[in-house]
N, C-alpha and C positions, 0 to 999 in steps of 0.2 A: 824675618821678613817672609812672608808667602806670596804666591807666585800673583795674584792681582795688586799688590801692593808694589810690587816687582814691575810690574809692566808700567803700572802708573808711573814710576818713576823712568822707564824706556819712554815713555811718552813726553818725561818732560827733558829727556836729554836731546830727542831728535827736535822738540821746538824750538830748543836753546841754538840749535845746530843749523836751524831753519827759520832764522825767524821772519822771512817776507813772506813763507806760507804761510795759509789760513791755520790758523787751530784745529779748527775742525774736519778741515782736510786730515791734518796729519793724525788727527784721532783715527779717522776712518783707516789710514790708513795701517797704525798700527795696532788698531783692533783684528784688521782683516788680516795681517802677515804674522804679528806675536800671537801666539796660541796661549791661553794661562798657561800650562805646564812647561813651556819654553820661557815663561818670563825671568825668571833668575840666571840663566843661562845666556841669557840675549843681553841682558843688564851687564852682567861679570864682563862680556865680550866688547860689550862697547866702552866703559869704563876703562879697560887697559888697553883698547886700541881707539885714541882720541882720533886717529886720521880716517876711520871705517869708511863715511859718507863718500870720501877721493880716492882712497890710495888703491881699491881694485883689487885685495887679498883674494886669492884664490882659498885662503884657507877658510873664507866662512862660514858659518855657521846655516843651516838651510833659513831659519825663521830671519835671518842677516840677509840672505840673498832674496826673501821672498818681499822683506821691508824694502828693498831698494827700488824692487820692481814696481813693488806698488807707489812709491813714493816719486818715481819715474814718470809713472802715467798720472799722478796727480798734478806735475807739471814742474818737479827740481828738476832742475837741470845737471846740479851739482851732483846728484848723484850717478854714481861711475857704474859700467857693465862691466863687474870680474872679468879678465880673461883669463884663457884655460891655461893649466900651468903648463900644457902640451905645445902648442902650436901659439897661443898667445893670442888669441883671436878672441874678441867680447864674443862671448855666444850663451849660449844657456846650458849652464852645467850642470848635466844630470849623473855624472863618474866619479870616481872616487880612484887616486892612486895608493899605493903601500904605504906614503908617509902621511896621506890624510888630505893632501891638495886635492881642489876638486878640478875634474875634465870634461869638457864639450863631449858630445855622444859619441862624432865620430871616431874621436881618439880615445876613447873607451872603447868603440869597438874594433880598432885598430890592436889595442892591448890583448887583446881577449881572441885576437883571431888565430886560427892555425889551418894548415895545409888539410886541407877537402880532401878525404880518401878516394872521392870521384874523379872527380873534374883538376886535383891539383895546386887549385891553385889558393893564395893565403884569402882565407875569407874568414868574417865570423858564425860561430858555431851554431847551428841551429838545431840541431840533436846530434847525438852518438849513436854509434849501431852497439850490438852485445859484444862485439870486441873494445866498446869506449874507443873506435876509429870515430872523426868526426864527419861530420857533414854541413854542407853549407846551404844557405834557404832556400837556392838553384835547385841542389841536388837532392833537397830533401821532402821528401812525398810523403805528405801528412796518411795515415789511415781513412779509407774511407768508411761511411756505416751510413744506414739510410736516413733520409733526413725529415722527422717529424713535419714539413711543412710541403715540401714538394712532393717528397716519397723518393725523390731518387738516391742514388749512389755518391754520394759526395765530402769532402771533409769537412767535420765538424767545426763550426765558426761559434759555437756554444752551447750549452748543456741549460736545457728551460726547464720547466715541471714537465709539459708535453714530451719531451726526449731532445735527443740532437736539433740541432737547425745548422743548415750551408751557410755560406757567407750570404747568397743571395736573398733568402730569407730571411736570416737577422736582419739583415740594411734593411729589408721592406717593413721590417715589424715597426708600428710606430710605438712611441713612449714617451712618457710626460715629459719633456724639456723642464730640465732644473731650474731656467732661466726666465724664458717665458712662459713659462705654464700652461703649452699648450702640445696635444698630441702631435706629431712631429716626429719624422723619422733621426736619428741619432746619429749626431756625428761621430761623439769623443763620449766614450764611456767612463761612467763617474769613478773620481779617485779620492785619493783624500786630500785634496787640494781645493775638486768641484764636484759640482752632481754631473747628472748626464747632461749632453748639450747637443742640441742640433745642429745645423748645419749655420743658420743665422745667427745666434747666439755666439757659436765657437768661433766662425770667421769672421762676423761682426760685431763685436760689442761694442758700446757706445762709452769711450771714452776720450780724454783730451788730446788731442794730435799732439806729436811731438814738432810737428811740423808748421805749423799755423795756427795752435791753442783754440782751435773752437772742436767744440764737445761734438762729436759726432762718429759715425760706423766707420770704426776704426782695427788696423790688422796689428795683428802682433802677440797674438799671446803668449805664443814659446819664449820670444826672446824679450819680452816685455818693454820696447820701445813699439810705441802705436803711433800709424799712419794712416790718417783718415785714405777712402777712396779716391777722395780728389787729389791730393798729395802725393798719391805711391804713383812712383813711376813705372811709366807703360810703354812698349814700344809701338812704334807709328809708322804706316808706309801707304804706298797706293793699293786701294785694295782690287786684284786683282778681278773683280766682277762687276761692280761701281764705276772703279776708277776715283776716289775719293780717298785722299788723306786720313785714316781715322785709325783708333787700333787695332791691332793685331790682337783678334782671337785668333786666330791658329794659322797654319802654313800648310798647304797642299800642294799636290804638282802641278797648280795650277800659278802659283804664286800665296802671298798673303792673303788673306780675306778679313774682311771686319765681321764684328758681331753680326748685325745686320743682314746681309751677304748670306754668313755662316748659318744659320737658320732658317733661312729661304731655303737654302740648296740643299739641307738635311729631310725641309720640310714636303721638298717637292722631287721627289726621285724620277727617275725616268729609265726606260730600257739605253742598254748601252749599246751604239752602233755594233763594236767589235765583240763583244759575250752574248748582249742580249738580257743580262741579269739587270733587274731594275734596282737601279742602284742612283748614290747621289753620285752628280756629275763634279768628282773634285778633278780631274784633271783633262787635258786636251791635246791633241796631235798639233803637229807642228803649222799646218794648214788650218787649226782654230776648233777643228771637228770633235766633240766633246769624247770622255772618256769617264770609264768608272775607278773605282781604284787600285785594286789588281790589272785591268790593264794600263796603268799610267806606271807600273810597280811599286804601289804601294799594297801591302795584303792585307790591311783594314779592313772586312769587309763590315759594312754598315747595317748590321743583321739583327733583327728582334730573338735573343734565342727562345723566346718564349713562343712567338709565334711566324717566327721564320721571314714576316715582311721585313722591309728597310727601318731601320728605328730613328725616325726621329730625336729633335735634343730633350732627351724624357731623362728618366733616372739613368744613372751608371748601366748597362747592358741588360738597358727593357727602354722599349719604346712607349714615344706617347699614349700610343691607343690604347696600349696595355695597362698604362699606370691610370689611365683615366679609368679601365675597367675595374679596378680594384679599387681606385678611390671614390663609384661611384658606388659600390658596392657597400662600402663602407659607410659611406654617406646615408646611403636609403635604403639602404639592405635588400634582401631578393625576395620580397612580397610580391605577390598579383599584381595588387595595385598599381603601381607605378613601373610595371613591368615596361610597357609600351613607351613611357618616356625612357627607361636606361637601355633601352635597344636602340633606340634613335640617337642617345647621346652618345653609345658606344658606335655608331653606323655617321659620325657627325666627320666630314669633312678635314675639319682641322682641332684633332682630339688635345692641342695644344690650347685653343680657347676654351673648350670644355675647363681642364683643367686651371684656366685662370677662374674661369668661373665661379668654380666651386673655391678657391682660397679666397676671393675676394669675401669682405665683408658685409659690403651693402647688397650684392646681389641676391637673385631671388633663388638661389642655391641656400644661401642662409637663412631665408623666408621658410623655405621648406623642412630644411634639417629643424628647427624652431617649432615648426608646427606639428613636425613628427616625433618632437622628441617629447612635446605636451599631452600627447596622447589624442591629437586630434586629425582626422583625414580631413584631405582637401578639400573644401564646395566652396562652390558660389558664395553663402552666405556667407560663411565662414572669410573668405577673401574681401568680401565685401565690408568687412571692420575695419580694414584699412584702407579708408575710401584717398589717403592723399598721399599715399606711398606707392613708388616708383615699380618697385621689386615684386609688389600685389600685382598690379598691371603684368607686367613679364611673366610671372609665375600663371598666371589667368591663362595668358594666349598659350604659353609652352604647355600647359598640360590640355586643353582645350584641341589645341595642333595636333597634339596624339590621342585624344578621346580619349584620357584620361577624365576627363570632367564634360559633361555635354555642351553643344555649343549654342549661343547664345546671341541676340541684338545687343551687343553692348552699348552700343548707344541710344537703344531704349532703357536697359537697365541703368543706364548712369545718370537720364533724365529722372526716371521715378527716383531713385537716389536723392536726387538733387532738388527734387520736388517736396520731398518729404521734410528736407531740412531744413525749405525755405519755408513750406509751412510750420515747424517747429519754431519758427523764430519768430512768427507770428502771433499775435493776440489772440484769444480764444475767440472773439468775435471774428476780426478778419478772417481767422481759420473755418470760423462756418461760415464764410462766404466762399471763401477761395476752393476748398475740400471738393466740392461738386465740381464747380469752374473747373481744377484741373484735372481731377480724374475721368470726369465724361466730356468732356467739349478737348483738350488740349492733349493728354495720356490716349483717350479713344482715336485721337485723326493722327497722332503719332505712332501708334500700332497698324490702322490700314495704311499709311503710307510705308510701313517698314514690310508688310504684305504682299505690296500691289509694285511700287517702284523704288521702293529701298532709299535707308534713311543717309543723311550726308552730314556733314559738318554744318552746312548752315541752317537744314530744314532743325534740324535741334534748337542750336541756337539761336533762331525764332521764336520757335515754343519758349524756352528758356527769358527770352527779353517782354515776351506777351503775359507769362506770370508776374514778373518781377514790376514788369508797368503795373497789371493792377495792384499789385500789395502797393505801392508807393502811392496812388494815388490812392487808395484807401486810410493810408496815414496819411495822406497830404489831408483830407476830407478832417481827419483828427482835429488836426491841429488848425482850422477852419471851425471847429465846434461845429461841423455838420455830418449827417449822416448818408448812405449812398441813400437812399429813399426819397430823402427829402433836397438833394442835392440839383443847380439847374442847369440847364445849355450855358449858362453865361459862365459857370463855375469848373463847367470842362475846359472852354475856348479858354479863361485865365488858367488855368494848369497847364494845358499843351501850350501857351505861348511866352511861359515860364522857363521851358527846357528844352532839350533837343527837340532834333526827329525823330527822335526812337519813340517818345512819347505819342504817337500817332497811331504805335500798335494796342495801344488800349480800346480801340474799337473792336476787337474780338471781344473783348470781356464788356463794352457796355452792350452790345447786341442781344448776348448772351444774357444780362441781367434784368432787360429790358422782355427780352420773349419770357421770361420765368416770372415776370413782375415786382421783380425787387427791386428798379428804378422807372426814371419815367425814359421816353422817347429822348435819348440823347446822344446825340452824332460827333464823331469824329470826322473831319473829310477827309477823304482816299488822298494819298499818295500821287500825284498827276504823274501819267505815263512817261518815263525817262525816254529819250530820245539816244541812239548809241551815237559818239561823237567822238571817240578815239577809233583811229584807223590810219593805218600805216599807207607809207607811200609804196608805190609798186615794186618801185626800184629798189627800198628797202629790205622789203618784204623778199623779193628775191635771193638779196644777199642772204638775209639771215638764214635763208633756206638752204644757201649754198655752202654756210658756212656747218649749219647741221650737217649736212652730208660730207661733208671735206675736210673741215679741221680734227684732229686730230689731238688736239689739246683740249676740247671739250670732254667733261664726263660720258660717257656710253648713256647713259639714261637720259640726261639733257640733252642730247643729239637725237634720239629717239623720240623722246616726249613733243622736242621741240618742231620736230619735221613731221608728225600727225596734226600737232596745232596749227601750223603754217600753214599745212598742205589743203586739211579738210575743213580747220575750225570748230573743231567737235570740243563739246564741254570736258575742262580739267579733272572735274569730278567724275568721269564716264572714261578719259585716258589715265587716269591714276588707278581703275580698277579693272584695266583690262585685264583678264585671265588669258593667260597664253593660248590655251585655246582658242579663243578668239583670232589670234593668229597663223593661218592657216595656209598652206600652197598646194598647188594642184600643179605640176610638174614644173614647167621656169614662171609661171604666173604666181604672186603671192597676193593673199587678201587681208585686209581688216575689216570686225563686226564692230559697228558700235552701236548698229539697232537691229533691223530687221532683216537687210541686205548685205551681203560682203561687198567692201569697197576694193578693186581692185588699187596696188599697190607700185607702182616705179618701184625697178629696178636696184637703184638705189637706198633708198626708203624700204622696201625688204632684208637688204644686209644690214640696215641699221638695228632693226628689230629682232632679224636671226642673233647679231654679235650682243642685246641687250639681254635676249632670253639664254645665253651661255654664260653671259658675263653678270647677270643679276649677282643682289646681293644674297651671299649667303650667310644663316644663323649658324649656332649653334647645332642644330639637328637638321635633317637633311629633310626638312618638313614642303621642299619642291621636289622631292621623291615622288615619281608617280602614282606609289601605294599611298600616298596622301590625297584628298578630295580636290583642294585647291592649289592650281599654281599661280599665283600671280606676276606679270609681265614687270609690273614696276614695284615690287618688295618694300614692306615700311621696315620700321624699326623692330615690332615683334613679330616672333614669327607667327605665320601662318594670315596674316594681317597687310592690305593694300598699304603703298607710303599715301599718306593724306594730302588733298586737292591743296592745302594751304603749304605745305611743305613744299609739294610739288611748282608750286608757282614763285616759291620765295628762290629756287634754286634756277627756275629757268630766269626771272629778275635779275638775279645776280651774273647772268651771263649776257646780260642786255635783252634778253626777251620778253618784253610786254602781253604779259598774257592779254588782256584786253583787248587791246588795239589787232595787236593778231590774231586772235580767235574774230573780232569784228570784219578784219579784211578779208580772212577765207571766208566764212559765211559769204559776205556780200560777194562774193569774186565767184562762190558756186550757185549763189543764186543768179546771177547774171545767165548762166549755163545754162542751167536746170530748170524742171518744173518744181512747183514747191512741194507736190507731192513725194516726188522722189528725193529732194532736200528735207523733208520730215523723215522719210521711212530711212534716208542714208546715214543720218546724222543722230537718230532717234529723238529730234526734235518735234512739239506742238505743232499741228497743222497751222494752229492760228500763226505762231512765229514763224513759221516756214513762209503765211503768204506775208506775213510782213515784210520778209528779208523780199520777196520776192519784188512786192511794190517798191520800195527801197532803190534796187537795184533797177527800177526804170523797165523791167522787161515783160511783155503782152504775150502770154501764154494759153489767149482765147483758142486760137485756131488747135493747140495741139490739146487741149480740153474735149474739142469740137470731134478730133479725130480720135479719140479714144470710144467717144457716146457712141460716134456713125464705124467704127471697127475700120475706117479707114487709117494707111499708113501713115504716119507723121510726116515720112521722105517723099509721100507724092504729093505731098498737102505743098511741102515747102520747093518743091518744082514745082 
């Protein structure tokens, strides 16, 4: 019998032995634990020992103790964890005694230990000196030699083609993960059991709980009974900075602290009252008054040795920022090019979201590693292939932020985009209608206006609904069997009284086809002038005002946004893009610009804009650096980029604030006050709207018109 013919038959003794397991399970399994060259051996052992699967022999055979394990985590229960012939404890026996019984590690190293010529005391042996005195791993100081990676003075942690490498350098090198097949620093170096394994792989593989049977990241690999995450037991207490029941990551002298907690306080160091060394605050005086952790006596100190800051929770004895330098390095290498973005990610705040960054997958970290790895640099066009993916967009504004790519109208560039495709989807006829239509009447007034007073979300979206009407009606004429030429008044009124109002804006384009002579004289009628009809009540209006300035459960940006809207009524699209600058004080007076004049600013309503311009949101790179062009007051989503007027108003909404109605009441509240001139130049609103609001508001502004012509004071006028 040879050794595959050999297993086969080990295979059909353990499913004789097993029969509610799957078949195929226990294949898996005994292909993974009997090796060929143990098959005869594994066979002979279990033939004369019927009881193997229960009875717990220490004297197994290794490919015996590897079958159990496996066959453990496939979900027998029947089978038993040897214990050690020492101590009698299930554990994972990796020893061997004189008669051949196998031992748990420690009582193998308990076997094997003798008295430290140092220190004394019975310990296991970790080298001998040239008298074969021993020594124990306390006492024993490895040789040092310099270390191919860092260059310093340290013990050898292993022997590469390059020469020596420290410990700290091996753990930093990454290498393929055996398991996931991906570059990955290394947990557990490969043996003849596994390949190499990282960190996920080694503490989490994905098998069946011993605990709940569902398939899932599960611990245990020494001792081969596996406990999902949710299953392993954890301890729980209040955590001493919350105050919140949750687990215990770790214990300071401050008390417990949970995760959560524990990485705020690592993240955010501060000087220590009593040293003055910026350190995390893990512990505090008896009065509450915080402490570092040499003075609470602990002598942890929380030091980057690489570059001497506080280390956040980065790798083992390197800090975030550090690890993000070499993983960014690694990433995109030290070209020119992108030089300007890895200083600003290396200069980024919280070098911990850097670092998510770039592991995630969908981010536009991986957008980039992708493009660089095809052999192609960044542009515009290039970005613009992926006209519907999220990570193009992000990747666009981040290197745009750093001048890495020149900056641009995006929302010019995403109309011709958009215009392009919707004439691709077009007829070749409609396309030689539409072609002209929108590159010189529609594309031409969407460039001066991004010129003269800058484009917004709806002046687009306009253009956008003014194309789109005429292709529709141009196929609507289709399927009519008529053509625009030959098309009449009576044939537009049934089209527009067919669909919405949006149908209404095809008067640009028949105007336009009309002056060119490729239809006849055919009208749309205007839009009749909307009346404003939402407006809040006084007393309202108040509160909400009161509650901007004074609650304190409101977001920082919606108490800010909200008490500009309240106060002056200025357009969402004009407060969503204030640049901090804009925001200005001249000793206890502060102001805001939102056209020509600074508005001066309550008291109030100043600390609410100082606490927003501190507390904006921050990205990834610290692209509200002064060395940066633009600071923006209300921060979007990417960086270097305002949050959008629709965003902005969905969020003041959701806090009971009517953009409309409120923006309605201020206007009419400042025109009552004012002249309309100075409600145009304050607000940077249209004179015409300015005297609207003015007539509106009921108030006769002849006399101080009168005093401005004759240079007379307006104060004598009204005495």
């Amino acid at each position: 019998m040879n050794d595959t013919e050999a297993r086969d038959e080990v295979l059909q003794l353990v499913s004789g032995a097993l029969p509610l397991l799957d078949e195929q399970v226990v294949a898996r399994a005994v292909v993974s634990a009997v090796l060929p060259r143990t098959g005869r051996s594994t066979l002979a052992y279990l033939k004369e020992h019927s009881d193997w699967l229960t009875a717990g022999d220490p004297r197994l055979p290794r490919a015996v103790l590897r079958l159990l394990a496996e066959l453990r985590a496939a979900g027998a229960a029947e089978a038993v964890v040897p214990g050690c012939s020492d101590c009698s404890r299930p554990r994972a026996l990796t020893g061997r005694r004189e008669d051949g019984s196998r031992i748990c590690r420690p009582c193998a190293a308990a076997r094997s230990a003798e008295t430290c010529h140092r220190c004394g005391r019975l310990r296991p042996v970790a080298a001998r000196q040239a008298d074969a005195t021993a020594l124990c791993d306390t006492c024993y100081q490895r040789p040092t030699t310099p270390c191919s990676g860092c260059g310093q003075d340290r013990p050898a942690k292993a022997y590469t083609a390059n020469g020596p490498v420290c410990k700290g350098c091996y753990s930093r090198s990454p290498r393929t993960c055996g398991d996931c097949h991906q570059e990955r620093q290394i947990a557990i170096k490969a043996s003849g059991s596994h390949p190499d394994l990282c960190a996920g792989c080694y503490n989490g593989p994905r098998r069946p709980c011993s605990r709940c049977g569902k398939i899932r990241t599960c611990r245990g690999v020494r001792t081969g009974t596996y406990v999902c995450l949710s299953c392993a037991p954890r301890p729980q207490a209040a955590c001493a900075r919350c105050g919140k029941v949750r687990d215990v990551k770790t214990r300071w002298p401050i008390g417990p602290v949970c995760s959560s907690c524990y990485g705020f306080i690592r993240r955010h160091p501060r000087p220590c009252p009593a040293c003055g060394d910026r350190q995390p605050m893990i512990g505090a005086t008896e009065d509450g008054s915080p402490r570092c952790g040499p003075c609470s006596g602990v002598e942890r100190r929380y030091a980057c040795p690489r570059c001497g800051g506080p280390d956040g929770p980065g790798r083992p004895g390197e800090c975030s920022r550090c690890q993000a330098a070499d993983e960014l390095r690694r990433h995109f290498g030290t070209g020119p090019l992108l030089a300007p973005l890895i200083a600003g990610l290396e200069a980024s705040e919280r070098p911990d979201n850097v670092l998510h960054w770039l592991q995630r997958p969908d981010s536009s970290a991986t957008l980039l590693r992708q493009l660089l790895a095809s052999g192609h640099q960044p542009t515009h066009d290039l970005l613009d292939a992926f006209p519907h993916r999220t990570a193009a967009v992000h990747l666009r504004q981040l290197l745009v932020s750093h001048q890495v790519l020149p900056e641009r109208n995006e929302h010019l560039a995403r109309t011709e985009t958009w215009m392009h495709r919707l004439l691709a989807d077009a007829t070749p006829e409609h396309r030689h209608l539409l072609q002209p239509y929108t590159t010189w009447l529609i594309l031409r007034r969407l460039r001066h206006r991004a010129d003269t007073h800058g484009l917004t979300d709806s002046s687009v979206s306009y253009a956008r609904e003014q194309a789109r009407c005429a292709l529709a009606f141009l196929r609507w004429l289709d399927e009519q069997s008529l053509t625009l030429d030959r098309a009449a008044q009576h044939d537009v009124d049934r089209w527009l009284t067919d669909g919405a109002t949006t149908r209404r804006r095809l008067r640009d384009f028949l105007r336009w086809s009309a002056r060119h002579k490729l239809s006849g004289d055919l009208r749309v009628p205007a839009m009749p002038n909307s009346q404003a009809v939402a407006f809040l009540d006084e007393d309202l209006q108040v509160e909400l005002l009161h509650r901007c300035v004074h609650d304190q459960g409101l977001p920082d940006d919606v108490r800010a946004a909200g008490a500009l809207l309240l106060l002056f009524g200025a357009k969402l699209t004009r407060i969503a893009r204030l640049p901090v600058r804009d925001f200005t004080q001249d000793g206890e007076q502060a102001f805001i610009t939102f056209g020509g004049r600074p508005a001066p600013l309550p008291p109030a309503v100043a600390r609410l804009l100082t606490t927003q311009a501190a507390t904006r949101t921050r990205h990834l790179t610290r692209h509200h650096d002064e060395a940066l062009p633009r600071q923006w007051l209300f921060p979007g989503a990417l960086p270097g980029r305002p949050v959008s007027a629709h965003r902005l108003g969905e969020r003041l909404a959701a806090h009971g604030i009517g953009v409309r109605a409120a923006r309605n009441t201020a206007v009419l509240a400042l025109a009552q006050d004012l002249p309309s001139p100075v409600v145009s130049e304050l607000l940077d609103l249209h004179i015409n709207t300015a005297v609207y609001w003015g007539k509106r508001g009921g108030r006769d502004w002849t006399s101080y018109l009168e005093a401005r012509r004759s240079g007379a004071s307006p104060g004598a006028l009204r005495r």
